[in-house]
C-alpha positions in Angstrom: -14.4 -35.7 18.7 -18.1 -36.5 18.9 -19.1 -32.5 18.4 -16.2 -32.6 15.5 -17.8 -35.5 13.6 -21.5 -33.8 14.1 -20.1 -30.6 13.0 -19.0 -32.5 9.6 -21.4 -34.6 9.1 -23.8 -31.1 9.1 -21.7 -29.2 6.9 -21.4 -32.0 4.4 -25.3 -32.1 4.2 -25.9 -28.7 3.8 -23.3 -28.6 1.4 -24.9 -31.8 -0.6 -28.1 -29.5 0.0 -26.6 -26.1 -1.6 -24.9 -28.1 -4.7 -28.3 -29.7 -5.8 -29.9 -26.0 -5.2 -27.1 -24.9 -7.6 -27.3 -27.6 -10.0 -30.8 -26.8 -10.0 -30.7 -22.6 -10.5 -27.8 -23.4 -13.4 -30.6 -25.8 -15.3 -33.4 -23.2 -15.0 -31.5 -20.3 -15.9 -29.8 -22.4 -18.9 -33.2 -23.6 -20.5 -34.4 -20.0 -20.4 -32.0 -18.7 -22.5 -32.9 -17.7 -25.2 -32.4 -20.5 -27.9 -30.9 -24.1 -27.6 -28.0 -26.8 -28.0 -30.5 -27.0 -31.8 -30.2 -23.7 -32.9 -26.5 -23.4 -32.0 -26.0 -26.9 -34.2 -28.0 -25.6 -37.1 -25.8 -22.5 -37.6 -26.5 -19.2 -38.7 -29.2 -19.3 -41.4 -30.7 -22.2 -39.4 -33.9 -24.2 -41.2 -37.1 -24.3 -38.8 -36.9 -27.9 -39.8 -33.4 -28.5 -39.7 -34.0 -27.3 -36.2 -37.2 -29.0 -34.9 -35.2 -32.5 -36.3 -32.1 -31.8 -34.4 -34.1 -31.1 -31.4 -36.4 -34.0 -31.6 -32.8 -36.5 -32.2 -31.1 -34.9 -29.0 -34.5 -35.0 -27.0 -35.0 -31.5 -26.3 -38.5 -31.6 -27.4 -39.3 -33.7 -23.8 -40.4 -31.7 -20.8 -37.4 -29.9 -19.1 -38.3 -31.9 -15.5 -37.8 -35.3 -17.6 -34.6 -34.2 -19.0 -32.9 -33.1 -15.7 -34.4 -36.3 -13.8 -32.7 -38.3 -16.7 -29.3 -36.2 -16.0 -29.8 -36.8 -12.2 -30.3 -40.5 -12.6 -27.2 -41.1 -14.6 -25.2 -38.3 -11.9 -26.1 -41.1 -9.3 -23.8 -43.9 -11.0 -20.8 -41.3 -12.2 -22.2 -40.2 -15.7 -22.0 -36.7 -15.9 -24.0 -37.2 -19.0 -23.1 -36.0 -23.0 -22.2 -32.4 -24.7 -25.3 -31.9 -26.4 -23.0 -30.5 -29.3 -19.8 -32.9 -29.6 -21.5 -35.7 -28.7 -18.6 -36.2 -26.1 -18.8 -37.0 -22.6 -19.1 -34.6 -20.1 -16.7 -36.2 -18.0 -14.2 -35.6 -20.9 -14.2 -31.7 -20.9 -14.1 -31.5 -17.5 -10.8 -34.0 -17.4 -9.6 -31.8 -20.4 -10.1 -28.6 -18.5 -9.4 -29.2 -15.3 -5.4 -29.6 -15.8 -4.7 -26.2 -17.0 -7.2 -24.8 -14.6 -4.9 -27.1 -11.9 -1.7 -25.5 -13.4 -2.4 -22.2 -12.5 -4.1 -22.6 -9.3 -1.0 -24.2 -8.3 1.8 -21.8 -9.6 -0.4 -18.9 -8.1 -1.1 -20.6 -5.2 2.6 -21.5 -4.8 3.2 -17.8 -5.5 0.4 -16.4 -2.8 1.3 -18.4 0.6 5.3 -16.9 0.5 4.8 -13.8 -0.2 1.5 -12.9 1.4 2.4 -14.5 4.6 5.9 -12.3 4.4 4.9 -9.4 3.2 1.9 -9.2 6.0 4.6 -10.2 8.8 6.9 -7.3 7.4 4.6 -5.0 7.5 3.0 -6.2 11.0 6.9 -5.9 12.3 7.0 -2.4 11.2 3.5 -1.2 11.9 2.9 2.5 11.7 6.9 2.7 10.1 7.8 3.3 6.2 7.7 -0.2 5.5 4.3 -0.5 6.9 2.6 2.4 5.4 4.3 1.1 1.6 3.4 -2.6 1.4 -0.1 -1.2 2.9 -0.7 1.6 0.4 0.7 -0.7 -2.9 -1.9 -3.7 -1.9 -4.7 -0.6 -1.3 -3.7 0.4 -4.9 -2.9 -3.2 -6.8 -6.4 -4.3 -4.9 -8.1 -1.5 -6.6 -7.6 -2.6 -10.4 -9.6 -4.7 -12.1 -8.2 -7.9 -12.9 -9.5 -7.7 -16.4 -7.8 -3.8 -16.8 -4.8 -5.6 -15.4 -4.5 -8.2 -17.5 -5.1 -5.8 -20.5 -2.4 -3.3 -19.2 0.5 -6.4 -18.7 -0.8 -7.4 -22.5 0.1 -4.1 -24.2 3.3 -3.4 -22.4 4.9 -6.6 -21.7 3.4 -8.6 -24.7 2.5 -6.0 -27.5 5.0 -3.2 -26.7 8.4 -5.1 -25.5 7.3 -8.0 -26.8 9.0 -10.4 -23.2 5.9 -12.6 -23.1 3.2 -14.0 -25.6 0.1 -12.3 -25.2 -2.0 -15.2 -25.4 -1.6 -19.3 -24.8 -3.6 -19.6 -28.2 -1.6 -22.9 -29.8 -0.3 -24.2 -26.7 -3.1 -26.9 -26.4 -3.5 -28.0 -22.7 0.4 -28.6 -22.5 1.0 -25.1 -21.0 4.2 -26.5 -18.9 5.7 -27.0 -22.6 5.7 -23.0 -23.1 5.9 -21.4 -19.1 6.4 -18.2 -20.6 2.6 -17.9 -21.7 1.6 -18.9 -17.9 3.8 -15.9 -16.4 0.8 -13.3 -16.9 -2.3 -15.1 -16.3 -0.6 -15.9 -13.3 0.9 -12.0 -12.1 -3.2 -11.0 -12.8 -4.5 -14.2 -11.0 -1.5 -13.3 -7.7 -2.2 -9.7 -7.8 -5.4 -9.5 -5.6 -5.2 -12.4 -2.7 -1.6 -11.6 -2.6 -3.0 -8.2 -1.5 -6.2 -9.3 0.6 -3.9 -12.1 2.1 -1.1 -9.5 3.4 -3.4 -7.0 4.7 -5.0 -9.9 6.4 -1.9 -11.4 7.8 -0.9 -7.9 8.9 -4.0 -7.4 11.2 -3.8 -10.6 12.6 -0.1 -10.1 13.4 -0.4 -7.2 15.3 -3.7 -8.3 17.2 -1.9 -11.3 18.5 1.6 -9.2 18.9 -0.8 -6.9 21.1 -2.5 -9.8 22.9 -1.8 -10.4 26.7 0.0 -14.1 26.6 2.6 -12.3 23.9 2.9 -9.6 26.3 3.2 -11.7 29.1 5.8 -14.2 27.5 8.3 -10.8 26.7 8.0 -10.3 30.3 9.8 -13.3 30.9 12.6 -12.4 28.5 11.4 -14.5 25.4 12.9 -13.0 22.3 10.7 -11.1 19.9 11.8 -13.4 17.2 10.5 -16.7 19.1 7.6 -14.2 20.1 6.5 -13.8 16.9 6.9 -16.6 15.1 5.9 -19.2 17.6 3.5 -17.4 19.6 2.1 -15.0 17.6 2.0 -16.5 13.7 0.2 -19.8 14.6 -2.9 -17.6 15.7 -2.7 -15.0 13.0 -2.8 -18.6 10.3 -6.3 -19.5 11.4 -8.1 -16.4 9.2 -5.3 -16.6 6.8 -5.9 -20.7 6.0 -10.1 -19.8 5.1 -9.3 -17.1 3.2 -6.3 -19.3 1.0 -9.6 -21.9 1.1 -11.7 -19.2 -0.4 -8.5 -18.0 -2.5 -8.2 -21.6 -4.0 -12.0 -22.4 -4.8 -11.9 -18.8 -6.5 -8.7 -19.9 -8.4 -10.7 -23.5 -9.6 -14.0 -22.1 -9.9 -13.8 -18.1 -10.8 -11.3 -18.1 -12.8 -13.6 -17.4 -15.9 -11.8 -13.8 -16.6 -8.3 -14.4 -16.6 -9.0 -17.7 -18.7 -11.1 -15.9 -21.3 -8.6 -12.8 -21.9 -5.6 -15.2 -22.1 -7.3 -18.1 -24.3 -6.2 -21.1 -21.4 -8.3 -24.2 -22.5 -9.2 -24.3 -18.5 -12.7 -25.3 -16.3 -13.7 -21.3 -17.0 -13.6 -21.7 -21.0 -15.5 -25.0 -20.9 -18.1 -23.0 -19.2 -18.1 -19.9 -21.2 -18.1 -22.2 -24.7 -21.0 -24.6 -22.6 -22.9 -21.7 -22.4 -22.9 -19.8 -25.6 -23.8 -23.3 -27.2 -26.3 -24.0 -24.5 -24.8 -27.3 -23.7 -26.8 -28.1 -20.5 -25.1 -31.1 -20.1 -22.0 -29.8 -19.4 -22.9 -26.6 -17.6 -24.5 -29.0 -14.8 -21.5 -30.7 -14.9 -19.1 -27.8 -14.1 -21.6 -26.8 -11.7 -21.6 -30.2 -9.5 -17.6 -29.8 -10.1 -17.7 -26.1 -8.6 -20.4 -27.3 -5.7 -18.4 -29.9 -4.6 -15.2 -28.3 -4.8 -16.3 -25.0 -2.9 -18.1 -27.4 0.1 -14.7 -29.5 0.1 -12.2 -26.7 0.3 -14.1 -24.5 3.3 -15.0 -27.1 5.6 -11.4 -28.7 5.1 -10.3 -24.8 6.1 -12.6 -24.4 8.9 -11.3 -27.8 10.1 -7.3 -26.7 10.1 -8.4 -23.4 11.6 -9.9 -25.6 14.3 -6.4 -27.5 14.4 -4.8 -24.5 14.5 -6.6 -22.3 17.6 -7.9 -25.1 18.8 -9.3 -23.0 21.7 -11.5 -22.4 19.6 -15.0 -23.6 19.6 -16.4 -25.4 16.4 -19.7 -23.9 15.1 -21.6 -24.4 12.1 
């Protein structure tokens, strides 16, 4: 328990450690951008005066070290700050785009575990059989597609062509339970690669521990191949599944930038595309605290159940 607690209490420093480096790397590479929260306010036949005014009443004019210690001083107490250009609080946009971002983590997510786990079982059953070389050749191929193409592709036909699904969630506001229909496609392209990675993952794992010398040794002894598999076999195969469903998930709060853009979901990845086009520094360095601590979170509480799961296993940083 001792080496358990070290091992967490080191991975939550580094990870305090890699956020601020983060926080720090989004700032820098937001101020030199080209152009300002000022310029974006003044519009597109912006005044020079208009400008310097604006950027004198929002404080941009003060060293950029000032203005992050500022930020960094209010962080410390649970103000994530204000939107430069809305004059709203941080914390606000990131409340606001958090629930759809939630909404389809969770449907995919809900999705994923089911059928990657069964697909990558049914094919590990039937390794080297017709079964096997299909569900391994279709996740090859569905892995191989960009998920912008896709998400194009299931537009035209399903949306534009046959006219099944709304192309877009454009008017649906953040209440996207209200209209599931415009959820089923952002979620198809959001499944369509971990389902794959997952299964092909699952697959190996099965047949390593199928081949493995205690499942060999408990058939010897006349245990059935179901018990075999699915209580000797699966529980060792979960440990790489569970951190790569860890990485699936921060991918799915975090990376979702893509899928959200194409379909017009009000989620975390619009706020940040919209931040950034307005250089609003505030709330960039607030998705990126969001993103740190969510990505430290998420793999050391998989690392952790992998532990739980093989626990012969030893923990290492």
């Amino acid at each position: 328990m001792s080496g358990l607690r070290s091992f967490v209490t080191r991975r939550l420093l580094l990870g305090a450690g890699q956020t601020a480096a983060v926080v720090l790397l989004v700032f820098a590479l937001t101020d030199a951008l080209p152009g300002d929260a000022a310029v974006a306010l003044a519009g597109d036949q912006p005044d020079p005066a208009r400008i310097t005014a604006i950027r004198e009443t929002l404080h941009l004019d003060r060293p950029a070290h000032e203005r992050l210690a500022d930020w960094a001083a209010g962080l410390l107490h649970g103000d994530f700050g204000t939107s430069l250009t809305s004059g709203r609080p941080v914390g606000q946009y990131l409340a606001d785009g958090f629930g759809p971002t939630l909404l389809l983590a969770a449907l995919t997510l809900a999705l994923l575990v089911p059928t990657g786990l069964g697909l990558g079982v049914l094919a590990a059953r039937h390794e080297g059989r017709l079964a096997d070389r299909l569900i391994s050749s279709v996740t090859l191929a569905v892995y191989a597609v960009p998920e912008f193409a896709l998400g194009v592709l299931l537009v035209t036909v399903f949306a534009l062509k046959l006219a099944w699904l709304p192309p877009t969630a454009v008017g649906y506001g953040t209440d996207l339970l209200a209209q599931p229909a415009a959820l089923v496609l952002p979620v198809v392209v959001l499944l369509s690669r971990p389902v794959c990675s997952l299964t092909r993952l699952v697959r190996a794992s099965m047949i390593d521990a199928l081949a493995s010398p205690y499942a060999a040794h408990a058939r010897r002894y006349g245990v059935p191949g179901t018990r075999v598999r699915y209580l000797h076999a699966l529980p060792n195969a979960l440990a790489p599944a569970v951190q790569q469903l860890a990485r699936t998930v921060d991918w799915l709060l975090c990376g979702v930038i893509v899928v959200e853009a194409l379909f017009v979901i009000p989620g975390l990845g619009t706020v940040l595309l919209n931040a950034v086009a307005e250089r609003d520094t505030p709330v960039v360095q607030g998705l990126a605290v969001v993103f740190g601590v969510l990505t430290v979170v998420l793999n050391l509480g998989a690392d952790l159940l992998a532990h739980r799961l093989t626990p012969r296993a030893e923990v290492a940083a």
